[in-house]
C-alpha positions as CSV (number, residue, x, y, z in Angstrom):
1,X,16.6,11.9,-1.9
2,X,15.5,9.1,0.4
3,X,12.6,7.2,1.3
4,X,11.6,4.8,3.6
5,X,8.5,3.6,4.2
6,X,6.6,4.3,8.0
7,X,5.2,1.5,9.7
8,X,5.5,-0.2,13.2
9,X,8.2,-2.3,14.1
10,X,7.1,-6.1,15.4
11,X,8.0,-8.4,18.0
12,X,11.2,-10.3,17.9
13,X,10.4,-14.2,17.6
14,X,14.0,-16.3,18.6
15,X,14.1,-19.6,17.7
16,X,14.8,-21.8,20.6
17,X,17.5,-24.3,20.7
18,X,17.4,-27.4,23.5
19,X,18.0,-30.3,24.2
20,X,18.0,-33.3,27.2
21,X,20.1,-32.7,29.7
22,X,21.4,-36.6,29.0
23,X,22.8,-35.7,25.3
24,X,26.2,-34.1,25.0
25,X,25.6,-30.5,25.4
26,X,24.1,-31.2,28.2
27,X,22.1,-28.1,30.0
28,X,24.4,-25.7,28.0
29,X,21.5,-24.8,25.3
30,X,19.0,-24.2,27.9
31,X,21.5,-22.2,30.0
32,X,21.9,-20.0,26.3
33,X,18.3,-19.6,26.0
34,X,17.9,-18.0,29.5
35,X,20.6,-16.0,29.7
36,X,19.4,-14.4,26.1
37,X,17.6,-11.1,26.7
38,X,15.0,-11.2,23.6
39,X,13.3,-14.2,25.5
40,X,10.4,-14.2,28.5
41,X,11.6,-15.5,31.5
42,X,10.2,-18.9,32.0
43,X,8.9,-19.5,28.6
44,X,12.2,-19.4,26.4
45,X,11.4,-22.3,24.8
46,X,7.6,-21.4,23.7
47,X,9.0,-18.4,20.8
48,X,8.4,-15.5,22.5
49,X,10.3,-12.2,22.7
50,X,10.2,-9.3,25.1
51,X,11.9,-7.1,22.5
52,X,11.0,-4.6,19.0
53,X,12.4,-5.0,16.0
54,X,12.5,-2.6,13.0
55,X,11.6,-3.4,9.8
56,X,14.5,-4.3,7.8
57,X,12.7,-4.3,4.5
58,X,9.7,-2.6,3.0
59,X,7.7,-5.2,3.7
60,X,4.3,-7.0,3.0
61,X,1.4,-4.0,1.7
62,X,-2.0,-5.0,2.4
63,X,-5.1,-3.9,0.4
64,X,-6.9,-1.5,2.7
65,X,-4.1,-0.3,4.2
66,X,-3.0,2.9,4.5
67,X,0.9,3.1,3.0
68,X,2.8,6.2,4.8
69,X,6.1,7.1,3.9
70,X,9.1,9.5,4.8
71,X,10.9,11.3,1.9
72,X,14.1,13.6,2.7
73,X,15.5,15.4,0.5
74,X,19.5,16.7,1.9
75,X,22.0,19.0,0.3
76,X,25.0,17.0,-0.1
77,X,26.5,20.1,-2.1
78,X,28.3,22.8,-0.2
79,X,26.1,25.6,-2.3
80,X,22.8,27.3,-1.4
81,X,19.9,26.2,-4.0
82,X,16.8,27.6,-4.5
83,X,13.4,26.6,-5.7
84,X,13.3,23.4,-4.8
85,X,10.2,21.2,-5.6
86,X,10.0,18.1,-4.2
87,X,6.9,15.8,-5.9
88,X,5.6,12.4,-4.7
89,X,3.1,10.6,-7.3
90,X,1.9,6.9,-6.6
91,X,1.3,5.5,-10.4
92,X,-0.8,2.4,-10.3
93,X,-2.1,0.1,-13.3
94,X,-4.9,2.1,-13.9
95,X,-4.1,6.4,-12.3
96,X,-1.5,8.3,-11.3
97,X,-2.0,10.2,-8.0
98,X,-0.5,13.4,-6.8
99,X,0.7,12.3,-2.7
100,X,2.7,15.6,-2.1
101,X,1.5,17.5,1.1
102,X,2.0,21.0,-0.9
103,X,2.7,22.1,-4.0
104,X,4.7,25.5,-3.5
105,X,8.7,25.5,-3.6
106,X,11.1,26.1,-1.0
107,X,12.9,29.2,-1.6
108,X,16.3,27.8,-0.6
109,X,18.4,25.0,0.6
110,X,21.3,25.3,2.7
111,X,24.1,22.9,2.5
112,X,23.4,19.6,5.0
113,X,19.7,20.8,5.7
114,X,16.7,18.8,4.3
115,X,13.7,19.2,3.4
116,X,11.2,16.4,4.7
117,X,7.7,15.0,4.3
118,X,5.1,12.2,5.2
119,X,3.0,10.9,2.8
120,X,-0.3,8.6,3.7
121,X,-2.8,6.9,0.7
122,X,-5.0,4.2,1.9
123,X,-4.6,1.5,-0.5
124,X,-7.4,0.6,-3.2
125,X,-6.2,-1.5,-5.9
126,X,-4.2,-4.7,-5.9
127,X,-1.0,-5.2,-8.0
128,X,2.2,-2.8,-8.6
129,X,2.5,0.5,-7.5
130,X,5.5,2.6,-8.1
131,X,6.3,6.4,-6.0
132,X,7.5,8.3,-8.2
133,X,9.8,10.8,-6.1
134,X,10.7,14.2,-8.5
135,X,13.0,17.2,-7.2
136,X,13.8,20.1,-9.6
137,X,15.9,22.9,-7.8
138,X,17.9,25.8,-9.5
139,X,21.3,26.0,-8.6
140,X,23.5,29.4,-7.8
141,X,24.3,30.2,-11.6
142,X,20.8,29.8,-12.5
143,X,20.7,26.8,-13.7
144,X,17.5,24.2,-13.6
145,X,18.4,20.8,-12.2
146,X,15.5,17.7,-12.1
147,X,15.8,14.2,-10.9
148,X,13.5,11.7,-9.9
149,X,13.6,8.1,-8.2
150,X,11.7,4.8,-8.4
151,X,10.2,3.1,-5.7
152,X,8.3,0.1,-6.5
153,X,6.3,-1.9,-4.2
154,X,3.3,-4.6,-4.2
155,X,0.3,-4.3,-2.7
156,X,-1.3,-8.2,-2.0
157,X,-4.8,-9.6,-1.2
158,X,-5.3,-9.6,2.4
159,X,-8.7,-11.3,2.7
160,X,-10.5,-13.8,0.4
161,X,-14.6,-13.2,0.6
162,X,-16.9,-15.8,-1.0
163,X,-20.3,-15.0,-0.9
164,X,-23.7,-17.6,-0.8
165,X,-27.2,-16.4,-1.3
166,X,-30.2,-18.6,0.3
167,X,-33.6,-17.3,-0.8
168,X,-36.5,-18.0,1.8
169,X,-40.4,-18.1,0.6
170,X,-41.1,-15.0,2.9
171,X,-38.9,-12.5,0.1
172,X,-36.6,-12.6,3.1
173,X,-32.6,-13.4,1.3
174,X,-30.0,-14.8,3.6
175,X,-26.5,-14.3,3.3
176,X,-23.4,-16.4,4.1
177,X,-19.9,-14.0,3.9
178,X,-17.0,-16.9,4.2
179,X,-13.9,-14.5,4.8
180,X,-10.5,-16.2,5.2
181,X,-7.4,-14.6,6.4
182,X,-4.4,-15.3,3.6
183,X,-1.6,-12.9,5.3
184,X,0.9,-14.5,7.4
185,X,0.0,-13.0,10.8
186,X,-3.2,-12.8,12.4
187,X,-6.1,-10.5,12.6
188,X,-8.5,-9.2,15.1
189,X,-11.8,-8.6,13.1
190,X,-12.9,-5.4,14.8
191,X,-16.0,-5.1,12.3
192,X,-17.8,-7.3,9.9
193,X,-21.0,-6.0,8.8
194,X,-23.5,-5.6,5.7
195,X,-24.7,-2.5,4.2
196,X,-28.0,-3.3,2.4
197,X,-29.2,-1.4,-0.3
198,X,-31.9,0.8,-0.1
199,X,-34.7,-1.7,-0.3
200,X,-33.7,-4.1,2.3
201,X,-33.6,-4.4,6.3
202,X,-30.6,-6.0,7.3
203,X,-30.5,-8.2,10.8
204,X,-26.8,-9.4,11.5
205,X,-27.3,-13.2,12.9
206,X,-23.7,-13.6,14.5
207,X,-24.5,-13.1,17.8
208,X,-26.2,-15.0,21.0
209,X,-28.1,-13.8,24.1
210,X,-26.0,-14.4,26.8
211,X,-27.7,-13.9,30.5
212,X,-29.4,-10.6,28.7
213,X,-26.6,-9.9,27.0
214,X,-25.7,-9.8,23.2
215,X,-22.7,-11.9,22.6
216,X,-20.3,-12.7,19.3
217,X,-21.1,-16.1,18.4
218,X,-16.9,-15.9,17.8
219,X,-16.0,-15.3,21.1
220,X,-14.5,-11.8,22.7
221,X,-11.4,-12.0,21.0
222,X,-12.7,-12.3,17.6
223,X,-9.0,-12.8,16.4
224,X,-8.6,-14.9,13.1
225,X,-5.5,-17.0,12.2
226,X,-3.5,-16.9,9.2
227,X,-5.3,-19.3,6.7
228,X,-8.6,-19.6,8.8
229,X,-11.8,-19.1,8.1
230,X,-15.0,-17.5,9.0
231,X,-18.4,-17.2,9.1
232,X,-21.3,-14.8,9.0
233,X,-24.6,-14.9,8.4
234,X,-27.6,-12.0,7.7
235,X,-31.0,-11.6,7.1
236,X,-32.2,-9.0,4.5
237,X,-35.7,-8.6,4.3
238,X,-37.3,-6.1,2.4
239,X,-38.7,-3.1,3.3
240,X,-42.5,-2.6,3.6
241,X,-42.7,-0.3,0.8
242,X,-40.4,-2.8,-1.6
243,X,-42.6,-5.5,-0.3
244,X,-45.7,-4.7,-1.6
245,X,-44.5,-4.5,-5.5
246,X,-44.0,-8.2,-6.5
247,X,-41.8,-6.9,-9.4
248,X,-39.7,-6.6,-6.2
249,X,-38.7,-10.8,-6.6
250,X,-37.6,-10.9,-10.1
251,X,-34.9,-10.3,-12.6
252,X,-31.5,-9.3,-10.4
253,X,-31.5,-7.6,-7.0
254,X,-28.8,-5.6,-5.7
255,X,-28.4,-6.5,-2.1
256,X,-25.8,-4.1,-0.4
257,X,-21.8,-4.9,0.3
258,X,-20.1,-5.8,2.7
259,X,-17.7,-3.5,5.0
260,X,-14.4,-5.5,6.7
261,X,-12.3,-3.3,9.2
262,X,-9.2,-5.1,11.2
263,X,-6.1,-4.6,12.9
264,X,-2.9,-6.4,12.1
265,X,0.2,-6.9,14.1
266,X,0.3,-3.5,16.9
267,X,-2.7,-1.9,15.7
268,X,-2.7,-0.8,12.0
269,X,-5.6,-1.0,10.8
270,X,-6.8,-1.8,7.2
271,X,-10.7,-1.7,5.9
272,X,-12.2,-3.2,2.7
273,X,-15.6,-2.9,1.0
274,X,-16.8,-5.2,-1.6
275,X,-18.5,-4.2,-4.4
276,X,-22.4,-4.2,-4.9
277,X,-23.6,-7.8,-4.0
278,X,-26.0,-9.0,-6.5
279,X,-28.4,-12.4,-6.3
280,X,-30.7,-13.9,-9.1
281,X,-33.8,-13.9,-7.6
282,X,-35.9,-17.0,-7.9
283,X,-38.9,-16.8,-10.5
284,X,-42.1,-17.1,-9.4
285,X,-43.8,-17.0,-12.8
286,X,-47.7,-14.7,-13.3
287,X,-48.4,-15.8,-10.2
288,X,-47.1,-16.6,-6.9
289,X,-48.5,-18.0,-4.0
290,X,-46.4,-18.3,-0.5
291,X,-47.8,-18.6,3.0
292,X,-48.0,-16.1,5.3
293,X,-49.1,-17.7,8.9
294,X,-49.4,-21.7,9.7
295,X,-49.2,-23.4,13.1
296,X,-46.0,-25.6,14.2
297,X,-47.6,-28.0,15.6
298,X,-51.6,-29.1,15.4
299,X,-54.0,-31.9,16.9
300,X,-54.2,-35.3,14.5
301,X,-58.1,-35.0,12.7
302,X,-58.7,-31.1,14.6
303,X,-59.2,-28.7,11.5
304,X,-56.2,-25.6,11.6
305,X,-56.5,-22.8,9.6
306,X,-53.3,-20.6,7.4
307,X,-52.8,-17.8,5.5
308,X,-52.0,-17.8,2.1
309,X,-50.9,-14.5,0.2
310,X,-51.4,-14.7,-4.1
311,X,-49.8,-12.2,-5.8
312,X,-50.1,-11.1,-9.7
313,X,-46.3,-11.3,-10.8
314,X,-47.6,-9.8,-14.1
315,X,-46.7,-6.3,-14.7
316,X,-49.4,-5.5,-18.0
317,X,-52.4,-8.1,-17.1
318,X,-55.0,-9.0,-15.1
319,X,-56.1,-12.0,-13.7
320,X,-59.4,-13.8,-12.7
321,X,-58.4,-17.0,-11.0
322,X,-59.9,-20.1,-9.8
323,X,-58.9,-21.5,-6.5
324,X,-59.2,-25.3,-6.4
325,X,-58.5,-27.9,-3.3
326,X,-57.2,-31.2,-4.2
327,X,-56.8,-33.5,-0.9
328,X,-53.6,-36.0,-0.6
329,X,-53.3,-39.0,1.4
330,X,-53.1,-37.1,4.3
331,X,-54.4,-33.9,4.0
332,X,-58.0,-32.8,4.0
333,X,-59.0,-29.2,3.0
334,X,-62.1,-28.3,4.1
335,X,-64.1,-26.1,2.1
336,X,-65.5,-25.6,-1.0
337,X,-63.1,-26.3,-4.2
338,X,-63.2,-24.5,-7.5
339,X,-64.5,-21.2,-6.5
340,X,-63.7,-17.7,-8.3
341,X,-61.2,-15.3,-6.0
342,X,-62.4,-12.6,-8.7
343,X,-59.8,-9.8,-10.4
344,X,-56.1,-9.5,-9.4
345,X,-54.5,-6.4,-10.6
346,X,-51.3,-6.3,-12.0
347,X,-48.5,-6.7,-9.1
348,X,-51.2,-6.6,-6.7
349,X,-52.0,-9.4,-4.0
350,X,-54.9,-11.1,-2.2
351,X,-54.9,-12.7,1.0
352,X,-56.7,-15.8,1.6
353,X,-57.8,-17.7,5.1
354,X,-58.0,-22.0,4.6
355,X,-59.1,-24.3,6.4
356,X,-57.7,-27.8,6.8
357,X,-56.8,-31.3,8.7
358,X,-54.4,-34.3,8.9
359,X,-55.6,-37.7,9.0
360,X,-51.9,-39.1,9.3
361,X,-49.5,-38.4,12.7
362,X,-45.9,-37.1,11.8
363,X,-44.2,-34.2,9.9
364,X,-46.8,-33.9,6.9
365,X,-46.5,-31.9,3.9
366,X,-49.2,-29.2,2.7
367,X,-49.9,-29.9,-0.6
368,X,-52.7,-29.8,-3.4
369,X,-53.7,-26.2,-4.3
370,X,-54.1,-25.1,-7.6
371,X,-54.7,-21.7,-9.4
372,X,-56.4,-21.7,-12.9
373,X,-55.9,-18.4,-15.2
374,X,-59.6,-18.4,-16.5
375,X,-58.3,-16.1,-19.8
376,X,-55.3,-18.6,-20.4
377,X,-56.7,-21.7,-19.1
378,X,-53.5,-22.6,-17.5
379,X,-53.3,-24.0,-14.1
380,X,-50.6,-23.6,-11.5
381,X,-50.0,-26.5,-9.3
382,X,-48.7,-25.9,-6.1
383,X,-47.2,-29.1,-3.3
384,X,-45.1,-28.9,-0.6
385,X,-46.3,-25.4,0.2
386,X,-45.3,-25.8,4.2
387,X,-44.8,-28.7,6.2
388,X,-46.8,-29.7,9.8
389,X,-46.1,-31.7,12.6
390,X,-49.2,-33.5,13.6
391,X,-49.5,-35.4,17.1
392,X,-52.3,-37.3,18.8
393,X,-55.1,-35.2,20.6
394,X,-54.6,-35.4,24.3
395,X,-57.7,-37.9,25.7
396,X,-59.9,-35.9,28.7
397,X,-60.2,-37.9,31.5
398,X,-63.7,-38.5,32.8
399,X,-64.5,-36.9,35.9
């Protein structure tokens, strides 16, 4: 029985030999280099080859892969045998797997014929894997024969992902997916993208607008160099339904995975998924108060009005709370302070229109609202809500 493993041969790579024309070989290494046919004409000197070479070895397995294989099994007897059986198993640390094409049995074997077959698996797991070739035949006195051989390989970590969460005020979560190739060749990314899970909208942010266009923010040739690393960003919001539960922004939320598909070397192409993504979601307490519209910019001492949603983070009680204004050095609120917002139903939310102004030019910082539980008597102090940019109010000219 033989096996050898199916995969596509590379380019050759010579290694260039020169030197000045002053030293003592004089132009006879450069003359070598040229005359050699694995090099391009005109570039012998920059490592590249014109020709294919075969794999010599069984080579590097990457996770995602798919492994195919070749196993013949030849009749070196001079005697028919019958009922042959050839089985293919791929044992890994933690299953065994059954590879064969088919199960039945040849009925016979003549001398110097073969039986062949191709075997594919896509690769899951990292670490050792071992074929486990069997044959079992019966020869022309009726006997049963069985042998089987070893063939064991590795299978290494072709990608390293590192993951970072960045949780915005609007429930919105952004995600940062650092992928580095660690192989030895490089890569061409065909696809990097997230899968959210079911209560999230996902917006990939890795491309521009170019002259109406959308563009990779990588380039065209998204390829990616051994040891190099990469980039990508998304913005998972959640979906309206999710949205309006606040129980939706506590405890641990599953966010989706990501799915990695590239090609290596000429063309094969390997494809990983990570597992289920998960972020601690930032506590918000009872009660939670975010804003929902503000300006960018507003006139110095010209009242602006926002939007401020509060939401009861409480799954069991409800609240009556007390809204009250507390002005800092530089902002005003205008209104009146300490009034009753009424009832707030468990995970329910209230939206509330203020009005207010900036005494003080600059970036300024909304701050000084607070929320009193009337039934608890506690108060919740919230500063540095949003921040401004005031600027001087333009002066009309007098006609």
């Amino acid at each position: 029985i033989s096996v050898m493993r199916l995969t596509k041969p590379t380019l050759f790579t010579n290694i260039p030999v020169t030197c000045e024309e002053r030293d003592l070989p004089g132009n006879l290494f450069n003359q070598l280099m040229k005359d050699d046919p694995s090099t391009v004409n005109g570039a012998e000197t920059l490592m590249l080859g014109e020709m294919l070479t075969l794999p010599q070895n069984f080579g590097n397995i990457f996770l995602g892969e798919t492994f195919s294989s070749y196993i013949s099994v030849h009749n070196d007897s001079n005697q028919i045998v019958k009922d042959i059986l050839v089985k293919a198993d791929l044992q890994t640390s933690s299953q065994r797997l059954n590879l064969s094409a088919s199960s039945a049995a040849v009925a016979e074997l003549k001398p110097d014929c073969c039986i062949d077959d191709v075997i594919h698996h896509e690769v899951k797991e990292i670490g050792t894997h071992i074929l486990v070739c069997a044959v079992s035949y019966t020869t022309q006195i009726g006997e049963k024969m069985y042998f089987r051989k070893f063939f064991k390989f590795q299978v290494l970590k072709p990608l390293d992902v590192k993951t970072k969460f960045y949780n915005a005020e609007t429930d919105e979560v952004f995600l940062e997916a650092q992928i580095q190739n660690i192989t030895t060749s490089p890569m061409f990314m065909e696809k990097v993208s997230l899968e959210p899970s079911i209560m999230y909208n996902v917006a990939e942010l890795n491309t521009v607008d170019t002259a109406g266009e959308r563009e990779s923010t990588f380039g065209s040739r998204t390829y990616l160099q051994p040891m190099d690393t990469r980039q990508y960003l998304y913005c998972l919001k959640p979906k309206q339904e999710f949205a309006e539960k606040a129980g939706i922004i506590k405890g641990v939320t599953v966010i989706g995975k990501l799915d990695i598909v590239w090609k290596t070397n000429l063309g094969e192409r390997g494809r990983l998924q990570t597992s289920q993504l998960q972020r601690m979601a930032p506590g918000y307490g009872d009660v939670r108060l975010s804003l929902e519209t503000i300006p960018d910019t507003v006139n110095l001492e010209e009242p602006f009005d926002i939007t401020c949603k509060i939401t009861n983070c409480s799954s069991e009680r409800t609240m009556d709370l007390i809204l009250e204004m507390c002005n800092t050095n530089s902002i005003h609120w205008c209104g009146v302070s300490g009034r009753q917002l009424g009832k707030l139903h468990p995970s329910s939310s209230l939206h509330l229109a203020l009005t207010l102004l900036s005494s003080v030019q600059g970036l300024q910082s909304v701050s000084g609202l607070r929320l009193t539980d009337t039934f608890l008597k506690r108060t919740y102090e919230y500063d540095d809500i949003a921040q401004v940019c005031v600027v001087s109010s333009e002066v009309k000219k007098e006609s």
